[in-house]
N, C-alpha and C positions, 0 to 999 in steps of 0.2 A: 504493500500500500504506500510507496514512495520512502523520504527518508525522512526520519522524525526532526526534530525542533533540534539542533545543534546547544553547543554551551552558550550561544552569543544569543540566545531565543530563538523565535517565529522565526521564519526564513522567510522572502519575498514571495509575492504569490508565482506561481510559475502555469505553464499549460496545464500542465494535469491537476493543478488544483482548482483553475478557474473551471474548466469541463466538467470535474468531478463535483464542483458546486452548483454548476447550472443542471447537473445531473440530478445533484439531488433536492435545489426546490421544486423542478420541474415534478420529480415523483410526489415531493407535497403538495402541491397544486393538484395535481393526480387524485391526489389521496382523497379531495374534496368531493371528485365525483363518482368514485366509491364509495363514500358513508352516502351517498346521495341515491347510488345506485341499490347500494345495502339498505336499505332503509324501506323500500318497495318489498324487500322477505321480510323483513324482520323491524321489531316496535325498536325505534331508535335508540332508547338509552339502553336495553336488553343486548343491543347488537356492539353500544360500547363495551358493558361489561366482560363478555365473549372476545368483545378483541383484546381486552386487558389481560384477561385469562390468557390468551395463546401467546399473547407478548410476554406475560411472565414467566410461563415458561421455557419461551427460545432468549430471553435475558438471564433467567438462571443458568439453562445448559452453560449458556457463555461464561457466564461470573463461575461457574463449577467448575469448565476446566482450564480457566484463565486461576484457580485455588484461590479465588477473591472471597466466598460465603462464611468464611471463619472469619473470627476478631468484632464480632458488631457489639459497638457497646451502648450503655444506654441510651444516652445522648441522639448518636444515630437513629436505633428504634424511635423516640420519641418526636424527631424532626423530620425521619423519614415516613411515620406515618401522618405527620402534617401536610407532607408533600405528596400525599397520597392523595387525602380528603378536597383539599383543593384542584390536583386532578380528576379526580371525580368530576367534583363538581365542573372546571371547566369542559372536559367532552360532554357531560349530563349536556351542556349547552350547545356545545357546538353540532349533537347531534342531532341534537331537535331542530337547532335555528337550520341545518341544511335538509330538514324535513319538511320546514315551512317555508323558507326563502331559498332564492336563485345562487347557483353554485358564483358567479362573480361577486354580487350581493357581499354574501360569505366571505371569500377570500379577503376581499379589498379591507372590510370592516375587523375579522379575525385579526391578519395580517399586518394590524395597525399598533399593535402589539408593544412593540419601542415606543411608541409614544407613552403610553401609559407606564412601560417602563422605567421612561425617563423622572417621568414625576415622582414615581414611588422611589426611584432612586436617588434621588432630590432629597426627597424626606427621611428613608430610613437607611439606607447607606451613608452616613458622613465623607467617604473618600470619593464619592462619584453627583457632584454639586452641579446643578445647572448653569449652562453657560449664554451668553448669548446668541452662539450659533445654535446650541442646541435649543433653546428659546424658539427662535424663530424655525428649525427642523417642526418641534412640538405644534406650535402655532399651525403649520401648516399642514401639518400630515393631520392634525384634528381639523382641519376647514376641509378636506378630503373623506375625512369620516361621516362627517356631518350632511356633505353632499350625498355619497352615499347612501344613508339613514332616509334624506331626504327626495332622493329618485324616485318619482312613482308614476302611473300612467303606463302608456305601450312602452318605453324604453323601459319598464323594472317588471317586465310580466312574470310569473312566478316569486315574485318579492313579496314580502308581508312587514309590517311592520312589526310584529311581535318575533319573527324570524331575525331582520335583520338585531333587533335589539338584543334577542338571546345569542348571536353570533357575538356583539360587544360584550357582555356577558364571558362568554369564553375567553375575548383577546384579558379584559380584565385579570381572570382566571390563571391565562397562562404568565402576563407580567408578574401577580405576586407570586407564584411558581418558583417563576428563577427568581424574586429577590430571597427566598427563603434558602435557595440553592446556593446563594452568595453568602450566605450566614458562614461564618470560620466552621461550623462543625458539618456539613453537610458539606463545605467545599472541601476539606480535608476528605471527605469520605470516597470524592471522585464522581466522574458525570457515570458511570455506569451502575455505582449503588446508588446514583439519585434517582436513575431510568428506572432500577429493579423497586426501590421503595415505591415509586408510584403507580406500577403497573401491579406488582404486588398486594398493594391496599385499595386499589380502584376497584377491582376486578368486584371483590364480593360485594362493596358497600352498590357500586352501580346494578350488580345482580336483583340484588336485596331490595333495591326502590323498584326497581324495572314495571314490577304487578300495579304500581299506580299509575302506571303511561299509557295502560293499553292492554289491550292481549299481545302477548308476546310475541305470536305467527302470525304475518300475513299473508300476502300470495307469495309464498316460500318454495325457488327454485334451487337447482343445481346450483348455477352462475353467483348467487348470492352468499352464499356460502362459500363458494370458491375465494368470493370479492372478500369477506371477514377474513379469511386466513392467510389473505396477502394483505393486507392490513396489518396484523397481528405478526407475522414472521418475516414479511418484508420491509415494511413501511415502518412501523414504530421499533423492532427491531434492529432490524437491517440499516435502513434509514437513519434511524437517531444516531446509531450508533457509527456511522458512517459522518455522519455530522460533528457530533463531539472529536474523532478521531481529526478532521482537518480542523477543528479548533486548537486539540494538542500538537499541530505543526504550522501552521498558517498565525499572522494577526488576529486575534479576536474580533478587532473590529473590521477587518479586513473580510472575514466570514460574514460578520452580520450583516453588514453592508449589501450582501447581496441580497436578503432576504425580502427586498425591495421587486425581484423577479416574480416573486411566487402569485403576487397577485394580477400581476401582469398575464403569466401563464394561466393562470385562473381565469380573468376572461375571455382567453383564445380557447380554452376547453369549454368553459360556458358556452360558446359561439360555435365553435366546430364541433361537438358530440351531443350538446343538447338545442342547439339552435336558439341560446337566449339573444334577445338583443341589447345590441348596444348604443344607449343614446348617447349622445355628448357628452351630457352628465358626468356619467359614469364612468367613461372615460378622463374627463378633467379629474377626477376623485381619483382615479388610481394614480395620474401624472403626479397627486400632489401628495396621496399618503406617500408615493414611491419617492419623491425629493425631499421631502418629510425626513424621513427613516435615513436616507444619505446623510441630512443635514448633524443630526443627531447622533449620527456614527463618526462623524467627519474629525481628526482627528489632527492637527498642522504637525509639519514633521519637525525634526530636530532642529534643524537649519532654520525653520519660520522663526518657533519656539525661541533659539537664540538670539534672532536677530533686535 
């Protein structure tokens, strides 16, 4: 998988990390219209739990014979299952909101993620303060959410307003996520027992509420089940973990930076496999969550910094 981080840090981005990035928000984009697609077999939050369940398991095989499952002390336990309950909760949302609103809808609003980031890291992070660039990043990737939120007519057909709000909902979700994953004891623990803690404790608490969403089976095929288990062994799997791995070699912000495609890719799948359309709108919304989240990643190098 390339060569790790050297003594001098991250290493410059290079071809195969920029490919291997656009490769994997592309499958996150992806991933949207699978829950989208799964969600026609199966009662939405019943189909997260199921895919937590198959992810903890192909996360543990891994942490087993990577000899990571020893040493959990308490501390861990009790912040990995906070990080648990909050992912819950955020897919609880994100499956529903892509049961009621438009897979671009979704992405753009999910995806807006850093913004809300940044605020909470403003507040409860001390070393990670808002800045003015990031100010105006914030500023505008929320006028982008906002548009979003507020698309409706023939450009937001399959949109709903209580969809796209439960898709906010989620981005919300997944921001306090990772600030909790920044806490000294969970980041000592490593991004792979943060993945297993939360796939871990998601699984049964999302099981457990499921009965209040619905009947569990709907028009329940082959193809939907297929769609769960690549979810579950590819995508939050595979994926994350593919994710965090160019985090431990690449810039940090360097990665997130690009997280600015996924919603982009998101309306070209909304438009090519579901035929949503695209008004202006919508368009301007993702232009500006997407310079948004640059803004707020944006980092001046050493030589600015000096001068």
């Amino acid at each position: 998988m390339g060569t790790p981080r050297g003594a001098d840090g991250p290493r410059g981005l290079d071809l195969f990390g920029g490919a291997s990035l656009v490769a994997v928000m592309l499958l996150l984009a992806f991933n949207q219209l699978l829950i989208k697609q799964t969600n026609v077999g199966l009662q939405p939050v019943f189909a997260a739990g199921l895919r937590s369940a198959v992810a903890a398991v192909c996360v543990g095989l891994w942490l087993w014979r990577r000899g990571r499952l020893t040493g959990v002390t308490r501390p861990v336990v009790l912040e990995g299952t906070l990080m648990g309950v909050v992912f819950a909760g955020q897919f609880l949302c994100l499956f529903l909101a892509l049961d009621l609103t438009s897979v671009s809808h979704a992405s753009i609003i999910f995806y807006s993620m850093p913004v809300w980031l940044a605020f909470m890291s403003h507040v409860w992070l001390p070393g990670d303060r808002m800045t003015l660039t990031k100010g105006v990043g914030l500023a505008m990737a929320f006028a982008g959410t906002v548009a979003a939120l507020f698309t409706r007519g023939d450009a937001a057909a399959g949109a709903s307003v209580s969809g796209d709000l439960l898709a906010l909902g989620a981005a919300l979700g997944w921001a306090a996520q990772t600030v909790i994953a920044r806490r000294p004891v969970m980041a000592e623990a490593g991004a792979e027992q943060q993945l297993f803690w939360m796939v871990l404790v998601s699984a049964p608490i999302l099981l457990l509420v499921s009965p209040a969403f619905g009947p569990l089976v709907r028009a329940l095929e082959p193809i939907h089940l297929v769609a769960l288990l690549f979810q579950g062994a590819v995508v939050v799997s595979g994926g994350f973990i593919a994710f965090l791995w160019l985090l431990s070699v690449y810039a940090p912000t360097t990665v997130a930076s690009f997280s600015f495609l996924t919603p982009i890719f998101g309306l070209a799948i909304g438009r090519l496999l579901l035929s949503e359309p695209l008004g202006a709108r919508i368009v301007v919304a993702c232009m500006l969550v997407g310079a948004g989240i640059l803004l707020i990643n944006y980092r001046p190098s050493a030589t600015a910094r000096a001068a």
